[in-house]
C-alpha positions in Angstrom: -13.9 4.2 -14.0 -14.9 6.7 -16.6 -13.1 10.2 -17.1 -16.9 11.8 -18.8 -15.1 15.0 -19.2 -12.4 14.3 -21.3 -13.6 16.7 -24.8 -14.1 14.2 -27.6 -11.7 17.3 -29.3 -8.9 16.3 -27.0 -8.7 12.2 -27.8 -5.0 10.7 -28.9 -4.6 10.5 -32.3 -4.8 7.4 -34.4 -2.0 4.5 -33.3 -1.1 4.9 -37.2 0.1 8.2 -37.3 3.5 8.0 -38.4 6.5 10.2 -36.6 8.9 12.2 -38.9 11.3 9.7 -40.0 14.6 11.3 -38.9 13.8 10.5 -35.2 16.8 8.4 -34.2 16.5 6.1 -31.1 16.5 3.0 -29.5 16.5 0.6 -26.1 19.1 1.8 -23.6 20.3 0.2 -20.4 21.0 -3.6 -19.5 19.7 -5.7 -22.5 17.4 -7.8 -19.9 18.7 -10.9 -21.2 21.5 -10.7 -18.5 18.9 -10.7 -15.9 17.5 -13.7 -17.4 20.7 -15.3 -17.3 19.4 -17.5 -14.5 16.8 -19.0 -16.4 17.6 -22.7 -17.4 20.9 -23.2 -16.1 20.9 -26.2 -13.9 24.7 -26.2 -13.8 28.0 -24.1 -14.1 31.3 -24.8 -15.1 33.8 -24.8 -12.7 34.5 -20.9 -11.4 37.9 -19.5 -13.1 39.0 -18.0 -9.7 38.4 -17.3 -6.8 38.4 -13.8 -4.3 38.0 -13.0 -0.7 36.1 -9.9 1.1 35.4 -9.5 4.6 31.7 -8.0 3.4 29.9 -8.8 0.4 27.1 -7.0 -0.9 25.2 -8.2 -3.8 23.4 -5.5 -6.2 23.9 -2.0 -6.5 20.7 -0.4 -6.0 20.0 2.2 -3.7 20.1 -0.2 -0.5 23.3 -1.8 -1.7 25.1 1.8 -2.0 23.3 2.9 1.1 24.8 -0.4 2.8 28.2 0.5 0.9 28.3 4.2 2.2 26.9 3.0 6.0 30.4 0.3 6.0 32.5 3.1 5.4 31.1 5.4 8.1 32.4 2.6 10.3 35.6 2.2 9.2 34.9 -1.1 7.3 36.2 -1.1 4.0 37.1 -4.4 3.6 33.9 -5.2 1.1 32.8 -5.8 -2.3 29.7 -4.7 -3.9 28.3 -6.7 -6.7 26.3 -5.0 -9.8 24.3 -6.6 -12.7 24.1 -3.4 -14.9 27.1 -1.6 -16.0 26.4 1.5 -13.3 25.1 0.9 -10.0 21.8 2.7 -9.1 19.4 0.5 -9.3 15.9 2.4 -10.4 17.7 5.7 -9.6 19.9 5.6 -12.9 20.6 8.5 -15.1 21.1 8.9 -18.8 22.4 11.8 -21.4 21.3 13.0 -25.1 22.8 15.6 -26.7 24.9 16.5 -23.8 21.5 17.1 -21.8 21.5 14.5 -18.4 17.8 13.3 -18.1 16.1 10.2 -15.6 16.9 6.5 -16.3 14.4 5.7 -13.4 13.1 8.2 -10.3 13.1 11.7 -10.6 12.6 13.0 -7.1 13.3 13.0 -3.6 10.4 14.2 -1.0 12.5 16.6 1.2 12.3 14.0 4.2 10.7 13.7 7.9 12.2 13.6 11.0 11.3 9.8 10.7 13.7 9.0 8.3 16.8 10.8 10.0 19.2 8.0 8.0 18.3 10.1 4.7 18.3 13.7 6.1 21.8 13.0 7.3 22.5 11.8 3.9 21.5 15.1 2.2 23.8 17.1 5.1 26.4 15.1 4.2 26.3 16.3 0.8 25.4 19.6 0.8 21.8 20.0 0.0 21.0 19.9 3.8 22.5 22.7 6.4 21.6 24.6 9.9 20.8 27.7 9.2 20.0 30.4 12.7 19.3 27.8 14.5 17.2 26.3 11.4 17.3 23.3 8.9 17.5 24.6 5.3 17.4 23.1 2.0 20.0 24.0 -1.2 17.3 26.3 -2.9 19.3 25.3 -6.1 18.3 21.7 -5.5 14.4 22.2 -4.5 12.0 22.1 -7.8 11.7 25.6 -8.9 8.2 26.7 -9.6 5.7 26.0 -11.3 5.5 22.2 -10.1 2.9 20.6 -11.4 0.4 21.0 -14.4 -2.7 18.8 -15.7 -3.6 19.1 -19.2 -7.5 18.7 -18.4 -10.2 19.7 -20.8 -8.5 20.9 -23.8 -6.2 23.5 -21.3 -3.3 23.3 -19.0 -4.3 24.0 -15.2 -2.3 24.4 -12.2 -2.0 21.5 -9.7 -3.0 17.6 -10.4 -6.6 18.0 -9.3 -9.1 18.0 -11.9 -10.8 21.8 -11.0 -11.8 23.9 -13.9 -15.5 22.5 -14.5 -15.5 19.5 -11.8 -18.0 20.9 -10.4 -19.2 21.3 -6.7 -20.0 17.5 -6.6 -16.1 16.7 -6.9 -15.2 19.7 -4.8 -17.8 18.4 -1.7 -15.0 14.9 -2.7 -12.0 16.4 -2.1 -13.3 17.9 1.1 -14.5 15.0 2.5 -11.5 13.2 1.1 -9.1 15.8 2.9 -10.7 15.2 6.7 -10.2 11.6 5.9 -6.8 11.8 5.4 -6.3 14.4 8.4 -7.8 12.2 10.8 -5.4 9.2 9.8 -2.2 12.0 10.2 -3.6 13.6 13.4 -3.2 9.8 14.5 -0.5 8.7 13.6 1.0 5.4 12.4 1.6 6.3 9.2 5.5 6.9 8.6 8.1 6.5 6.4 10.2 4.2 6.9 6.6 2.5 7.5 9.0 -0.1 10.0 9.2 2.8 12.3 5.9 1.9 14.2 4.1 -1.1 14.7 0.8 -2.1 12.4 -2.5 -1.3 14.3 -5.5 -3.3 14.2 -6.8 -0.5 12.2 -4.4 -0.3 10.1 -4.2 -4.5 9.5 -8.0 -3.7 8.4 -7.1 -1.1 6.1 -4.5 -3.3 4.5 -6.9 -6.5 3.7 -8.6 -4.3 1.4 -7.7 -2.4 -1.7 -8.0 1.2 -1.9 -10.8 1.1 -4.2 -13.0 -0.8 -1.7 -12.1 1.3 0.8 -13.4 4.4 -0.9 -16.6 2.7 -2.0 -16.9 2.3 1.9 -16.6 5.6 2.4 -18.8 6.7 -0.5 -16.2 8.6 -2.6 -17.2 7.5 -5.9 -16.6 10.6 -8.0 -14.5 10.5 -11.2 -12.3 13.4 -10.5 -10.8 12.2 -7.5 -11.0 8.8 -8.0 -9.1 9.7 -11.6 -6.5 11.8 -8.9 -5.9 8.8 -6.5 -6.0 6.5 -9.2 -2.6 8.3 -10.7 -1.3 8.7 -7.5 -1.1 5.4 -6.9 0.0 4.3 -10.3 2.9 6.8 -10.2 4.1 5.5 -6.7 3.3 2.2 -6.8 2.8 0.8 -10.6 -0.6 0.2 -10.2 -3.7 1.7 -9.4 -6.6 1.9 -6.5 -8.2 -1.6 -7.5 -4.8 -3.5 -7.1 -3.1 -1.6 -4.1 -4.1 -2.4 -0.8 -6.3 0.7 1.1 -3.1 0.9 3.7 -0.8 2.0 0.8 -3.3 4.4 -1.2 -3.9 6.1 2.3 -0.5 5.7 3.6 1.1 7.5 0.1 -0.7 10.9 1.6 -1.0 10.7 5.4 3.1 9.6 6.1 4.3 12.7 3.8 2.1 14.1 1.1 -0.6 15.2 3.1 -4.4 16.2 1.0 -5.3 20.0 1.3 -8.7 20.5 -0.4 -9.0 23.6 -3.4 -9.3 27.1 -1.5 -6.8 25.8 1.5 -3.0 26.9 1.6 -1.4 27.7 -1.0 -0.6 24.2 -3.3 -3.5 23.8 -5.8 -2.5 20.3 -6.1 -4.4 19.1 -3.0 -0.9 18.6 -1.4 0.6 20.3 1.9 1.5 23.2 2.2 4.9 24.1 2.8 8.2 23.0 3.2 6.8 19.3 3.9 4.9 19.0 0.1 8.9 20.6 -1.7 10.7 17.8 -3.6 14.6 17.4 -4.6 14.9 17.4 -8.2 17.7 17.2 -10.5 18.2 16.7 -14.6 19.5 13.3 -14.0 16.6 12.5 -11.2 17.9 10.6 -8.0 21.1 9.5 -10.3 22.3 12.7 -9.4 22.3 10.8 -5.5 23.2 7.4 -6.2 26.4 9.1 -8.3 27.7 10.7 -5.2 26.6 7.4 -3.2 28.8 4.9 -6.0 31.7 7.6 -6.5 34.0 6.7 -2.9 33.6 2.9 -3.6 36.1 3.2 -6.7 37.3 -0.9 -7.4 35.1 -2.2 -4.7 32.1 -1.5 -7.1 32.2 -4.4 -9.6 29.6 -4.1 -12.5 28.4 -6.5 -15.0 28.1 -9.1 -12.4 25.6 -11.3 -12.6 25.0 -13.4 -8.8 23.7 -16.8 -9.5 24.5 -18.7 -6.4 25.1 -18.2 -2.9 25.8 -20.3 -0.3 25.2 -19.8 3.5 27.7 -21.6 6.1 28.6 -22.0 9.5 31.8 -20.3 9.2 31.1 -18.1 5.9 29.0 -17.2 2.5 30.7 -19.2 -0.5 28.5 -16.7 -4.1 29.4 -17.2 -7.5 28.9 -14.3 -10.5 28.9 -14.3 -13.5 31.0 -12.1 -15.1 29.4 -10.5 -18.2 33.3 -9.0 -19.6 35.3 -12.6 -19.0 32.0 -14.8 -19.9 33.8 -16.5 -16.8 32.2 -17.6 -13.4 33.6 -15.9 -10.4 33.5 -17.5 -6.8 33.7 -14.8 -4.2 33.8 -16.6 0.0 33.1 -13.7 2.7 32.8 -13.2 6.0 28.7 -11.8 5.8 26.8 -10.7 3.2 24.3 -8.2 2.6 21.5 -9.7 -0.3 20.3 -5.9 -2.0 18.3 -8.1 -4.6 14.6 -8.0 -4.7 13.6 -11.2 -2.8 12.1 -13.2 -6.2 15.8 -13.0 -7.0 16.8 -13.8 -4.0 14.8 -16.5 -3.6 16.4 -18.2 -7.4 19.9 -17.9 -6.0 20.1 -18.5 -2.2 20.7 -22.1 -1.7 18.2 -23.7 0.3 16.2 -20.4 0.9 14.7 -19.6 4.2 11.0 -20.2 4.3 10.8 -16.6 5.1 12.2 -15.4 1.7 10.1 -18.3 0.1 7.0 -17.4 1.2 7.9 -13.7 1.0 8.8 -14.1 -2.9 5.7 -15.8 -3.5 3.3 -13.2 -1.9 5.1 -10.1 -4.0 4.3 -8.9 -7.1 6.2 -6.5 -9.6 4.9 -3.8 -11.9 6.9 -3.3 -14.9 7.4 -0.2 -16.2 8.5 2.2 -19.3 10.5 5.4 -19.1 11.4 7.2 -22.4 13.4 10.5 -23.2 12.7 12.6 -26.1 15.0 15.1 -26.8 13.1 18.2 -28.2 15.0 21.1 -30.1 13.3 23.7 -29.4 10.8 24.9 -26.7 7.2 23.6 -27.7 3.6 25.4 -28.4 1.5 25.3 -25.3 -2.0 25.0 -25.3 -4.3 27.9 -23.2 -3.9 27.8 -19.7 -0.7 27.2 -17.1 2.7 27.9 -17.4 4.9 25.3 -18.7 5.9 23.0 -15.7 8.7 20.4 -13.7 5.6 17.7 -14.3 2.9 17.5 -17.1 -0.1 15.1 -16.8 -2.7 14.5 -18.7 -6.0 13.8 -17.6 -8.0 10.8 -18.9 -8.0 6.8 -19.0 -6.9 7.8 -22.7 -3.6 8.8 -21.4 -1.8 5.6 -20.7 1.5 7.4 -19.5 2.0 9.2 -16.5 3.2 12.1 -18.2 6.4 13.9 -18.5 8.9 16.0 -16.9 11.4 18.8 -18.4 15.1 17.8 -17.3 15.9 21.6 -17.9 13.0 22.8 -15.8 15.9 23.6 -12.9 17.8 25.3 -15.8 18.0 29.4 -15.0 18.7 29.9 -19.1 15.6 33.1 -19.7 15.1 31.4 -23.3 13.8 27.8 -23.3 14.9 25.7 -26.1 16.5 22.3 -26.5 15.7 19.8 -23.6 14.6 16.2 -23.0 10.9 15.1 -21.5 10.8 12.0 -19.8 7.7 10.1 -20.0 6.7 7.4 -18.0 4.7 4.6 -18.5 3.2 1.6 -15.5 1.8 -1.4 -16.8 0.2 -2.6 -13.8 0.4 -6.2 -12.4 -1.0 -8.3 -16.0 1.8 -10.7 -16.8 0.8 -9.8 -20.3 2.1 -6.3 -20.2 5.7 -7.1 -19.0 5.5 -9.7 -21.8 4.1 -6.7 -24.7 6.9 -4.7 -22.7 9.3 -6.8 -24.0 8.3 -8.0 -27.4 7.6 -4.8 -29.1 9.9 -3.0 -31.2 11.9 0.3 -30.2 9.5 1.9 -32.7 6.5 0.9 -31.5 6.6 2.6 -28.1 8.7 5.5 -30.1 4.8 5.9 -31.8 2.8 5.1 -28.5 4.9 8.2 -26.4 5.0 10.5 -29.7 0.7 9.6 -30.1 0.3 10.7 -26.3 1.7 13.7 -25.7 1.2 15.2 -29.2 -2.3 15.7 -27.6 -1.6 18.9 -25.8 1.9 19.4 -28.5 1.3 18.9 -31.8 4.3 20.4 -32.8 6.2 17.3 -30.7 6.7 14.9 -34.1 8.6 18.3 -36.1 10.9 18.8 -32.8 11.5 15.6 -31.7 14.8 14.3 -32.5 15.9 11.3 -30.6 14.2 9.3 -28.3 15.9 6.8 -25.9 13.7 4.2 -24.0 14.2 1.7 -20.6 12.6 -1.0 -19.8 11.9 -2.2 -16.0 10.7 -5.7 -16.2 9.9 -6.2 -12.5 10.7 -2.7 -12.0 8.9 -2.1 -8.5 7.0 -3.8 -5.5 3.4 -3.5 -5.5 1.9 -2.8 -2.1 -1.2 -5.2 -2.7 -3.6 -6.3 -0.2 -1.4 -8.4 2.6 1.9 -7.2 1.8 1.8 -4.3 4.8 0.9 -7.6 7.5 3.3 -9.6 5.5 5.1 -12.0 8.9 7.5 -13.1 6.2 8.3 -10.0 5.6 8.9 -8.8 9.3 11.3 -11.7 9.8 13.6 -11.0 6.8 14.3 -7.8 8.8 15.1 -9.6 11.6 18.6 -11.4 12.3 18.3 -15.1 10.4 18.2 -18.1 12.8 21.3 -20.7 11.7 22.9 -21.9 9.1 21.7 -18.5 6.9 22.6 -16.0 10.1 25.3 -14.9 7.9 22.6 -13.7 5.0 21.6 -10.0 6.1 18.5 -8.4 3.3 18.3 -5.5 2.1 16.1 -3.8 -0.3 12.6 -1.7 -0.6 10.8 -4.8 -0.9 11.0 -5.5 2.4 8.9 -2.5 3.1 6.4 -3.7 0.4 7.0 -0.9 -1.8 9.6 1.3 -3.3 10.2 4.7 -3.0 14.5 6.0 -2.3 13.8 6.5 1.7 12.8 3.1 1.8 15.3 1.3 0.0 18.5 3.7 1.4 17.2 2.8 5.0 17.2 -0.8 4.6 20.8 -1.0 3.3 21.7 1.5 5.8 20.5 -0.3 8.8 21.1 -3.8 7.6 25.2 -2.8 7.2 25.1 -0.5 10.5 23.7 -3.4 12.5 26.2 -6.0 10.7 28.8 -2.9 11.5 
């Protein structure tokens, strides 16, 4: 795919540009050499004690709180939930510099459908979500203040993600054509979120043997703009772009929620709905500011730096040992159930004598790594011509390697911008190689690769740039590739396990074959409400 219209004027400077050299900095998070705990140990010693629960939940992502918060509605709160980092969250992790809170991981929440009831009843619960005259409404303080969205395309900032200032009537007869694609597919139906809420189709089953990049071919949408615009989109959502996800997920990513809207229709400029169904939760922290509120009741039933490396399915019970990363001591924990919120390659290492499902589910999945790095600014930055600064800056061309940014003081009501944090992000894809490079270079060389990028449109970045903090997701997300969606494997680890593993109940976004919060937050919610 080439971007043609990226100005020669506008390429990233040279990798060798040096920053200032007072930027301060480093890798934040888990070290992943905890994660990797499990690789070449063949035997324990002996654990140093042992505890009882009635429920225990391994891993503290989203579905594991979800799972925690669901036991409690029920009165059940004899449970443990187990955590490898030192705060639960999962990908929905927040972070601070300089007193300012900023995204570890996700950033937003899609203000959900009536499919996903499980989350809007979350949001009630907490506030952001009340009735109104007889009317849902949303905490307006909560809802991402205008301007959204910006794309820094052509030497200028313009509104919206589209490409549009010079594309041309070629690309705008694209995103037309695109648009009645996608409104057929949501006029009907099938395409929901949770996606488990309705069987797959024939059609659908079709859609997902291909990638999305062979499905356009198909249908003749070859041109750069939009294929540059889809391309992103999927990247962003899924860690990879149209010629690794299958057609099912690059279609499903606008007809169960986004929606398409061509230029010159409604009033997003973005190619997104219209209305309350295209307006996004943000916060400074990102969906931290959720899984916070979801970790807070648990108090000592949330253990951290635990590290599962066994478990053991029974007739009468689950028998797990941890490894505690405080002690340096092995824990053995014997409960009644237990809820697995580990993504299923991990689950796979440490279930004894796996079920073929997970096996063969392991095997068919495939994880993008990713990068997410926040640079602390102090003081509001030079904008090129064009739009308004914005919540999320993009820029356009296969140049751009990052996804671009977001401003965690974009909700901020201060009428002077100045200090703040961007948070960049960065998806390598599905190339072993890159969660390998992800790994092995230094703190300063992706300090260079961010500052490079977005010095592009700011060039005053390296002068106000003061500290930048980077995480790293080695298997950071699910990628919805070709056969995931029709996955059987899949389908049955949602179902209840036949014996002697009909105590193991999982849990986790993968079994959807991708991860956004709705996904992941209904799996542990229905998993614990059905153990309930």
């Amino acid at each position: 795919m080439k971007r043609r219209h990226f100005l020669a004027a506008s390429a990233l400077p040279l990798t060798g540009c040096a920053p200032a050299p007072d930027i301060t900095g480093g890798f934040v998070g888990v070290q992943h050499q905890r994660g990797h705990v499990l690789r070449g140990s063949t035997s324990w010693p002996l654990p140093a004690r042992t505890r009882r629960t009635r429920v225990l939940i391994a891993g503290g992502g989203v579905a594991g709180l979800a799972a925690a918060r669901a036991l409690r509605l029920r009165g059940m709160n004899d449970f443990t939930l187990l955590e490898l980092e030192d705060t639960a969250g999962g990908n929905s992790r927040g972070g601070q510099i300089n007193g300012i809170a900023c995204p570890l991981g996700a950033h937003y929440l899609p203000v959900p459908g009536d499919d996903a009831p499980q989350v809007q009843d979350l949001l009630e619960e907490l506030g952001l979500r009340r009735r109104v005259a007889g009317r849902w409404t949303y905490d307006e303080r909560h809802l991402c203040h205008s301007p959204q969205e910006r794309l820094f395309f052509q030497g200028q900032w313009q509104e919206g993600l589209l490409p549009m200032q010079g594309a041309g009537p070629e690309a705008l007869l694209a995103y037309q054509r695109f648009a009645k694609l996608i409104d057929n597919f949501v006029r009907a139906g099938g395409f929901t979120i949770p996606a488990s809420k309705l069987p797959l189709a024939d059609e659908q089953r079709a859609l997902d043997a291909i990638t999305f990049e062979a499905w356009l071919g198909r249908n003749q949408l070859l041109e750069p703009h939009l294929r540059w615009y889809l391309d992103y989109c999927c990247r962003d959502d899924y860690g990879a772009g149209i010629g690794t996800v299958s057609a099912w997920a690059g279609i499903h990513y606008f007809a169960s929620r986004h929606g398409f809207q061509p230029p010159g229709e409604g009033d997003n400029k973005d190619g997104e709905r219209a209305g309350h169904e295209s307006a996004v939760l943000a916060w400074p922290q990102g969906n931290a500011w959720l899984t916070q509120r979801l970790a807070a009741p648990l108090g000592d039933r949330l253990l951290s730096g635990r590290v599962v490396v066994r478990v053991a399915a029974g007739k009468h019970g689950v028998e797990l040992d941890a490894f505690n990363v405080a002690t340096q001591s092995l824990e053995r924990w014997q409960a009644d159930q237990c809820i697995l919120a580990l993504p299923l390659f991990l689950a796979a290492r440490v279930v004894e004598n796996p079920p073929p499902a997970l096996r063969q589910a392991a095997a068919q999945l495939r994880y993008a790594p990713w990068l997410v790095a926040n640079i602390h600014i102090q003081a509001a930055l030079h904008d090129r011509p064009g739009a308004a600064p914005s919540w999320d800056n993009v820029i356009y061309g296969e140049q751009a390697q990052g996804l671009g940014y977001v401003d965690a003081l974009h909700q901020s009501l201060q009428p002077v911008p100045g200090a703040t944090v961007l948070t960049w992000y960065r998806a390598f894809g599905l190339d072993p190689a890159q969660r390998q490079n992800l790994y092995q270079q230094p703190w300063a060389h992706w300090r260079d690769a961010v500052l490079n990028e977005l010095s592009v449109p700011h060039p005053d970045l390296r002068d106000k740039a003061t500290h930048i903090d980077v995480m790293r997701y080695g298997h950071a997300m699910s990628t919805p590739v070709p056969g995931i969606r029709s996955s059987a494997a899949l389908a049955a680890l949602q179902a209840v396990q036949p014996a002697p593993w009909r105590r193991l109940h999982f849990a986790h976004s993968d079994l959807a074959g991708y991860s956004v919060f709705e996904e992941a937050f209904i799996q542990g919610h229905q998993r614990a409400m059905a153990l309930a």
